[in-house]
N, C-alpha and C positions, 0 to 999 in steps of 0.2 A: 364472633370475630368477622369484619370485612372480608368479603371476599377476595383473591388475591389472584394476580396473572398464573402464579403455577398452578392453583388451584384448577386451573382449564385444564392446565394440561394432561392431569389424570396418569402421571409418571409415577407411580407406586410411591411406595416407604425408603423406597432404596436413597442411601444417604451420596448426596451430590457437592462435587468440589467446585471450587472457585473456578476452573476449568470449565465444567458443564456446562455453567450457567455463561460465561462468555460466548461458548460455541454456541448456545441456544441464541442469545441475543444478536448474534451475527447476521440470523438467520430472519429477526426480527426489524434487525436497523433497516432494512433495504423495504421493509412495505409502509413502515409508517414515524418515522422520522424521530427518532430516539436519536436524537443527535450525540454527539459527545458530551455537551454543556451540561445536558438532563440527566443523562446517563450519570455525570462527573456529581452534579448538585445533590444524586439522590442517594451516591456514595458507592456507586457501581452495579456490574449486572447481577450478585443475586439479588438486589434492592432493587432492581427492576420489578422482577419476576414476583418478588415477596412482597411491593408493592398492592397499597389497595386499588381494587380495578376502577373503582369508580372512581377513586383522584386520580387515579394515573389517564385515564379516557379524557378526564377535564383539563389536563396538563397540555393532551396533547391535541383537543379541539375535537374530540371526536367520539362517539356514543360509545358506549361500552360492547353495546350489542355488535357494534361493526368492527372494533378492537378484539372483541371475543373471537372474532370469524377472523381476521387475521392470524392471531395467533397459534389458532389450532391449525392453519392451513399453513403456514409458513414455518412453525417452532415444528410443531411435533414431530419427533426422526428418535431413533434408536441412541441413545448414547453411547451404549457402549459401540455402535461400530463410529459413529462420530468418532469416538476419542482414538481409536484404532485409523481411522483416514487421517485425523492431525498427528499422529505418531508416523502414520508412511511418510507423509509429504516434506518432514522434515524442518518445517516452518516453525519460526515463532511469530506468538499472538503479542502484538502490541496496544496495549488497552491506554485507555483514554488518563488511567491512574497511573502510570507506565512513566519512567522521562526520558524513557527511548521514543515516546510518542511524538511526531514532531510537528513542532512551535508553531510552522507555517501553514498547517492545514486547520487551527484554532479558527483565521481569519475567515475560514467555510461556515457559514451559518447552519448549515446543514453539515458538518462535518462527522465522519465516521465517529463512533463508539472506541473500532476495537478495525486491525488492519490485520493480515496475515501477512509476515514478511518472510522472506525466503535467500539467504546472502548476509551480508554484512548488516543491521540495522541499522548501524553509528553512520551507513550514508545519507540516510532519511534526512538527517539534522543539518547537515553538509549544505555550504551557499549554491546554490542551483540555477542554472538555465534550460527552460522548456523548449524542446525544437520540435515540432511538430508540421506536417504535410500528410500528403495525398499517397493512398495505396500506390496509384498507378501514375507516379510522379516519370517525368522524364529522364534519361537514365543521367543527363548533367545536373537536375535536382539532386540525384543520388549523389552522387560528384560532392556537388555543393554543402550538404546535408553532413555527410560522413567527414571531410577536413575540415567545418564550420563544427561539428562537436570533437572532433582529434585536437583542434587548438583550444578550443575553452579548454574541454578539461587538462590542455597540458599548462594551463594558468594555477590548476589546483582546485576548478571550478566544477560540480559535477551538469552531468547531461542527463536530464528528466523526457522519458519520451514514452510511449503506446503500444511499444511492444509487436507493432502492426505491420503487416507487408510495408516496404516502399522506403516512405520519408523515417519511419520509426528506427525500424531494424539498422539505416543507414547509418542513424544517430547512434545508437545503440553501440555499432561496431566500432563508430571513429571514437566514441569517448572510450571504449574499450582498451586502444591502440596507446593513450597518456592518461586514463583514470579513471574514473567512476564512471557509470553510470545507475538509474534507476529507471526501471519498467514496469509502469502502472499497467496492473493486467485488465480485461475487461472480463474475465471469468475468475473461477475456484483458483485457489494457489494450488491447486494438485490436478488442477487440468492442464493439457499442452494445446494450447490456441495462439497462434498458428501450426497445425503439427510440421511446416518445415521450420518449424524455429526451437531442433530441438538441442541442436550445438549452439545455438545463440543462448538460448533458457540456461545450460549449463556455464556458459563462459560469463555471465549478469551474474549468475549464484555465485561462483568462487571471484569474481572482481567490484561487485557491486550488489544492487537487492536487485529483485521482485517484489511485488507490494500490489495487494487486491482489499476493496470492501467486501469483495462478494464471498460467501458462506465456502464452505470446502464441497466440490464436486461439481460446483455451478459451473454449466454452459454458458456459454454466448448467446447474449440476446441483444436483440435491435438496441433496447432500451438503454444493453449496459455500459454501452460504452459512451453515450453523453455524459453516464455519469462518472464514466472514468474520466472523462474530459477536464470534469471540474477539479478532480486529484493533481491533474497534468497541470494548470493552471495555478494552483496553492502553493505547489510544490516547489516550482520556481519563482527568483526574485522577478523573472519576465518571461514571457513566450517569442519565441522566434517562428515563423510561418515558413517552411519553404516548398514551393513547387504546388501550390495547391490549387484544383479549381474553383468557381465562385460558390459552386454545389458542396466544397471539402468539410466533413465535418472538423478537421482543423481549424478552421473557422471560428466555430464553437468554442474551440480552446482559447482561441485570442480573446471572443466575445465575454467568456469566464474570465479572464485577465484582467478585461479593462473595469470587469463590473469589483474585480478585487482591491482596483487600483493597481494594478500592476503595467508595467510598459510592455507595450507589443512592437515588436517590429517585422521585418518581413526581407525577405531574399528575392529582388526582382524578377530575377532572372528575364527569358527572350520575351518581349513583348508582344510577339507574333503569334504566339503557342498559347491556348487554350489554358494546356493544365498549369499554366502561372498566373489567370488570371485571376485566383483567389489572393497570392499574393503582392499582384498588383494594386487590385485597389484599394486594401488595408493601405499600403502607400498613399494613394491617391486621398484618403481619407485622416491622413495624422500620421501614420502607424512610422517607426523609427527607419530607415534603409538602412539594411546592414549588407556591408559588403566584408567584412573582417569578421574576426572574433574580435579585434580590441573594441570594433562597434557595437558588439551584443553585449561586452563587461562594460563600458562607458553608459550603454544603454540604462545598464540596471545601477551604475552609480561605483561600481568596481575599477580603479585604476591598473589597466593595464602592466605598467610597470611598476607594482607594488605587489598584483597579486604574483602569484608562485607555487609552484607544487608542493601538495600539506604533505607531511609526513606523519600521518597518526599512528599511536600505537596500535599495530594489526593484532585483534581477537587471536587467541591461540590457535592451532592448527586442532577442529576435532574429526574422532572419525565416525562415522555414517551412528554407530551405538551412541557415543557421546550427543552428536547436533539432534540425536534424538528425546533423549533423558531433555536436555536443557531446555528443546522445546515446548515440552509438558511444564517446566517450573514455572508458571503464570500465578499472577495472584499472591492471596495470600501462603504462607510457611505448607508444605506440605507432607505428612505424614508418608513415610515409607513405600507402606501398604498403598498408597494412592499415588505416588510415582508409577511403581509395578503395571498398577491399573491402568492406570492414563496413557504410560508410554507403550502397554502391551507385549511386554518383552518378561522372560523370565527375572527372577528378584535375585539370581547370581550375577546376571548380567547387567542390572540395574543399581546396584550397590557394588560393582566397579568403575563403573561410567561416573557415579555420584562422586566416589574415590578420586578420582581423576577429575572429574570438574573442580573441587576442592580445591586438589594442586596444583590447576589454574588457572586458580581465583575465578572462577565460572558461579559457584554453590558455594552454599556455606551450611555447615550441620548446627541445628540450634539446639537446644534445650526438649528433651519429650523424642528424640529420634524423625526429628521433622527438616526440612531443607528449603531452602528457598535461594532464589536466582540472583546472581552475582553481574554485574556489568551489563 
C-alpha cells in the first residue's frame, strides 16, 4: 500500500475520531497550505492524513521529503491532551464541510480548512464591516473608531476587527454597545492575547465570536497576525482604516481588501498628526472617505435606510458542561463512548448535557447510540 501522511506520524493503533484528525490538521494548515478547497475536494481531514504522500506532496508542489519534515514537526502532539485543551476552551471547530463555515472567506485562495470559534458562530455569516487601525492610535481615532462601529452595527450590520490594543478593542466595544461584533484572534482560541483584554474576550463570547486559524495553545507571532489580516479582510463586505500610521499593519488589511476586490475606505482624521497618515493617503490614493456610518454601509452597497437591526433567533442559553459536550460534536455522528472522551468529562455528566442539548434542538441521538450536532 502507498504510503500515507499518518503513516509519519507513528500514533499507534489507538482508533481516532473525526475530531482528531481536524485538530491535527489545524496544526497542519498553517505551514503548508492545505487550503479549504483541498481539504473540501479530497473529502476532509481524515482523507488528508490517509491520503497517499506522494500525491498529496504533488498536489501541493512540494517533495515529499520536505512535507514529511513538516508534518512530524508541526502535527505531532498528544491527542488526548489536545482533545482535553478543545474541551477547556469551550470552542467549536468550524470545518470547511461545516455550513456554519463562512461563504466569505471561500473568496481567500488560501482560505482556512477548519477555524476555531468561540460565541455565537451564526455571526461569522452576518453582512460585515472591517474597521481596522493603529495600536497607538490617537485617543480621537479611539473616539472615532468606537461610534463609527456603535452606528454600523446599530444598522444590524456587524463590526469585524483584530482583537488588538487601540483601533481594534475600540471597534470591538462600540459594535458591542448596538450588536455584533467579531474578533479575528492572531493566536490559540484558548490563549488570552492581549492579557488586558480579558473583560473584552468575555463580553465578544456572550455578544458576538472569536474566530482563530491558529491551532489550540498558539502564541503570537510576528508572522500571525498578517495572516490574521487577511481573515479581517474576507470577513467584511469592506474595510474601514482609521487612525493609522503609513508603517500601520492595518494597511495590510486594506491592501488584502483591494486584492479581494473589496472597497476600502478610510477616516481622515487631523492632517497634521502622523498617526493618520496611514489613513491619509489610502484617501489620497482612491480609497472611499468615510465620515458616517451611512458612508461605510453606501460604501459596501448597503442602503442606509433599509438596513436595520436583525433579530435572529438567539442559540439557547447553555451552561459552561453543555457549550462543552456540543463543542466536541464535529464531524461525523459520534459514538457515546467518544463524546466522554473527547469532551473529557465523566459519562454521567456527558449523557445529561447530550439530554439537554436534544431539548434544544442542539444534538440529535441517531441509530447505534451515536449523536451528532444540531444548528
Amino acid at each position: 500500500m502507498p504510503e500515507t501522511i499518518e503513516d509519519w506520524l507513528d500514533l499507534g493503533a489507538q482508533d481516532r475520531s473525526d475530531l482528531d484528525y481536524w485538530l491535527m490538521l489545524a496544526r497542519l494548515q498553517q505551514s503548508k497550505g492545505l487550503s479549504a478547497s483541498v481539504v473540501e475536494d479530497l473529502g476532509g481531514a481524515a482523507q488528508v492524513f490517509r491520503s497517499s504522500a506522494a500525491e498529496l506532496s504533488e498536489r501541493l508542489g512540494t517533495r515529499p521529503r520536505t512535507l514529511r519534515r513538516l508534518v512530524e514537526v508541526e502535527v505531532r502532539c498528544d491527542l488526548g491532551k489536545e482533545r482535553e485543551a478543545f474541551a477547556r476552551s469551550g470552542a467549536t471547530l468550524v470545518t470547511v464541510l461545516s455550513d456554519q463555515y463562512p461563504v466569505a472567506l471561500r473568496d481567500l485562495p488560501d482560505a482556512p480548512a477548519c477555524l476555531f470559534a468561540l460565541g455565537d458562530v451564526g455571526v461569522l455569516s452576518r453582512e460585515a464591516i472591517s474597521i481596522v487601525g493603529s495600536r497607538s492610535a490617537p485617543d480621537s481615532a479611539l473616539m472615532d473608531a468606537e461610534d463609527l462601529a456603535a452606528r454600523i452595527a446599530a444598522h444590524g450590520v456587524s463590526v469585524v476587527s483584530g482583537f488588538a490594543m487601540g483601533v481594534d478593542a475600540a471597534a470591538h466595544r462600540g459594535a458591542l454597545r448596538e450588536g455584533h461584533t467579531v474578533a479575528v484572534l492572531g493566536c490559540g482560541i484558548d490563549v488570552l492575547y492581549p492579557t488586558a483584554h480579558a473583560t473584552l474576550r468575555q463580553e465578544v463570547a456572550e455578544s458576538g465570536v472569536l474566530v482563530t486559524e491558529q491551532p489550540l495553545g498558539s502564541q503570537p507571532r510576528r508572522w500571525t497576525f498578517p495572516s490574521r489580516n487577511r481573515l479581517i479582510a474576507a470577513l467584511g463586505k469592506g474595510t474601514v482604516v482609521v487612525g493609522a500610521r503609513e508603517s500601520s499593519g492595518a494597511l495590510l488589511t486594506a491592501q488584502w481588501a483591494e486584492e479581494l476586490g473589496r472597497p476600502v475606505g478610510a477616516v481622515p482624521g487631523d492632517t497634521r498628526d502622523e498617526r493618520h497618515r496611514g489613513a491619509i493617503a489610502l484617501i489620497e490614493k482612491g480609497a472611499h472617505l468615510i465620515g458616517s456610518a451611512d458612508d461605510a454601509l453606501r460604501m459596501v452597497g448597503l442602503d442606509p435606510r433599509q438596513t436595520k437591526p436583525a433579530t435572529p433567533a438567539r442559540k439557547p442559553a447553555l451552561s459552561p458542561t453543555e457549550q462543552r459536550v456540543y463543542g466536541v460534536l464535529v464531524g461525523d455522528p459520534m459514538p457515546l463512548d467518544d463524546v466522554v472522551t473527547a469532551a473529557g468529562m465523566e459519562m454521567r455528566e456527558v449523557s445529561t448535557a447530550l439530554m439537554l442539548l436534544e431539548v434544544k434542538g442542539l444534538a440529535r441521538r441517531l441509530p447505534g447510540g451515536r449523536f451528532s450536532r444540531l444548528g
